[in-house]
C-alpha positions in Angstrom: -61.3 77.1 32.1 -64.9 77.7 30.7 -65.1 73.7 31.0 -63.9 73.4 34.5 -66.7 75.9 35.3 -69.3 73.7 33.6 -68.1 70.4 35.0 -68.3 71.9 38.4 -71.7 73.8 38.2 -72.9 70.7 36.8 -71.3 68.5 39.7 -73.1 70.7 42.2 -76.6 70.7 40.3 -76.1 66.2 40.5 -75.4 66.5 44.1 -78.5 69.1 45.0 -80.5 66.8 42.9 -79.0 63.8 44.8 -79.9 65.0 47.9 -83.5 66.6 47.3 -84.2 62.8 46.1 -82.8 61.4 49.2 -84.6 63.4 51.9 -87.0 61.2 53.8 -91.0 61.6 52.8 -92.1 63.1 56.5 -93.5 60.1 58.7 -95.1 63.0 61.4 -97.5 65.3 61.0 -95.7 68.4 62.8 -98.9 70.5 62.8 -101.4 67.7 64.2 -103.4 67.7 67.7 -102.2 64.9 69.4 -105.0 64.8 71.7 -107.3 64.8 69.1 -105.5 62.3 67.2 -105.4 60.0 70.1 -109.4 60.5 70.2 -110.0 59.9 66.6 -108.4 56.6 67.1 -110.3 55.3 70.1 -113.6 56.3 67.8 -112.3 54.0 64.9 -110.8 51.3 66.9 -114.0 50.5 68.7 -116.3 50.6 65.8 -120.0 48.9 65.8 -119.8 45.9 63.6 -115.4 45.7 63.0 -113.1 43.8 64.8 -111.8 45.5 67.8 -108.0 46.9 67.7 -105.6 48.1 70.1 -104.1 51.6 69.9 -100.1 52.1 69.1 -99.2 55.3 69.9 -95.5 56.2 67.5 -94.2 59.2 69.3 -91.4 60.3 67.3 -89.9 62.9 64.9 -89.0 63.3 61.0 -85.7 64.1 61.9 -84.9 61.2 63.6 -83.5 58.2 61.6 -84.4 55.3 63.9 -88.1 56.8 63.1 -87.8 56.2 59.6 -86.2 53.0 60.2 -89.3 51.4 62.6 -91.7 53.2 59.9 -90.1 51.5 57.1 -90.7 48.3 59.3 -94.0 48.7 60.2 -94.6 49.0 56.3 -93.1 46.0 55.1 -96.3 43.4 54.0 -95.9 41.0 56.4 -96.6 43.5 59.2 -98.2 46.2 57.4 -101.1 43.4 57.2 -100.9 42.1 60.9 -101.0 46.1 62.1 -104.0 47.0 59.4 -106.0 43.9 61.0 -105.2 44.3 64.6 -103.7 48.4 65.4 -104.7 51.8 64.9 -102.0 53.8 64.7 -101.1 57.4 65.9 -97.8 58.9 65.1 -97.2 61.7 67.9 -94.5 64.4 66.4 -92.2 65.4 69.6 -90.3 67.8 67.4 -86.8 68.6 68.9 -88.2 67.2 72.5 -90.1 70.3 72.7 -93.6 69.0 71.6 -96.6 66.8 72.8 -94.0 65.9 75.9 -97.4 66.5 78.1 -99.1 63.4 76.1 -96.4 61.3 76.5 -95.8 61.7 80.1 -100.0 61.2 80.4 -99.4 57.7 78.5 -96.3 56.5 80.5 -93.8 57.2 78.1 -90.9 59.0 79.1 -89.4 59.7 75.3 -86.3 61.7 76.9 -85.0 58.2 77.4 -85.1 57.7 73.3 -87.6 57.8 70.6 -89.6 55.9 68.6 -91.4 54.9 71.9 -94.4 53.5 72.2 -97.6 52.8 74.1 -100.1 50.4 73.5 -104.0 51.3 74.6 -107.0 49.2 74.4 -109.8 49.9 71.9 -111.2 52.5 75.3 -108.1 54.0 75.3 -106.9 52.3 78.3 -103.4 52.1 78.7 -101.9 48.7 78.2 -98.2 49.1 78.1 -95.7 51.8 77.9 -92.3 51.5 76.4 -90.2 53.3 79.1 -86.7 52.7 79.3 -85.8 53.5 75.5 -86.7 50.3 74.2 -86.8 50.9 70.3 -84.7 54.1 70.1 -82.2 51.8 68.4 -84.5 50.7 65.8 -82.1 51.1 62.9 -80.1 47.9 64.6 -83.0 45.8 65.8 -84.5 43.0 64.0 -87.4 42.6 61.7 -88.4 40.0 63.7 -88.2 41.4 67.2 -90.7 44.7 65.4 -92.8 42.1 64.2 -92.8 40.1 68.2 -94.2 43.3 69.5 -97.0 44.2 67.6 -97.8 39.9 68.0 -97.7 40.7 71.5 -99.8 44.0 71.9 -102.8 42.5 69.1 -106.2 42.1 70.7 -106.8 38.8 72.6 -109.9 37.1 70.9 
């Protein structure tokens, strides 16, 4: 019996440990000022002397797994490097569809329809595009490929 207590207590401590390993590092900054984010970014994409870059704005939330799977895209080397060179990026917490919704809206993005969305402004923060119809709120099934075509896309013409 005393064993049978053990081997159970112990089963429960693998699983808590399990899980606590599992949980997601948080992609979002829950607590940020999107606005001033957004601001910060326009100041270092334009910089005196560096390459201009386009703006992506991520607008998205840690609990959402197709967030974590565009993230975990966007950080694989191939386009980690072409984003480093060419983007800054602002990731835009809309918690439970209850934050920065105002920001969104003011960028043409419409995240009701699915998140991650995205918008793309120039280096004056001049809206470029606008994802608006959802387009990578299935990013867990989309290809590496397809991530990759977008930011080639939205990079600063020479």
């Amino acid at each position: 019996m005393q064993r049978m207590r053990f081997l159970r207590g112990f089963f429960v401590l693998l699983l808590f440990v399990g899980m606590t390993m599992a949980a997601e590092e948080p992609i979002y900054d829950e607590k940020a000022d999107a606005s001033r984010q957004i601001a910060a970014a326009i100041t270092a994409a334009s910089q005196p002397g560096k390459p201009v870059r386009n703006i992506v704005l991520v607008f998205g939330a840690n609990w959402c797994p197709d967030c974590h799977a565009l993230d975990d895209n966007m950080h694989k080397p191939e386009l980690a490097a072409l984003i480093e060179k060419n983007f800054v990026v602002v990731k835009i917490d809309v918690g439970r569809m209850d934050k920065n919704l105002d920001v969104a809206l003011k960028h043409g993005v419409p995240v009701k329809r699915g998140i991650p969305a995205m918008a793309v402004l120039d280096s004056r923060g001049k809206l470029l595009y606008a994802q608006d119809q959802g387009q990578f709120a299935d990013a867990r099934h989309m290809s590496f490929e397809s991530i990759k075509a977008f930011f080639e896309q939205w990079k600063p013409k020479p």
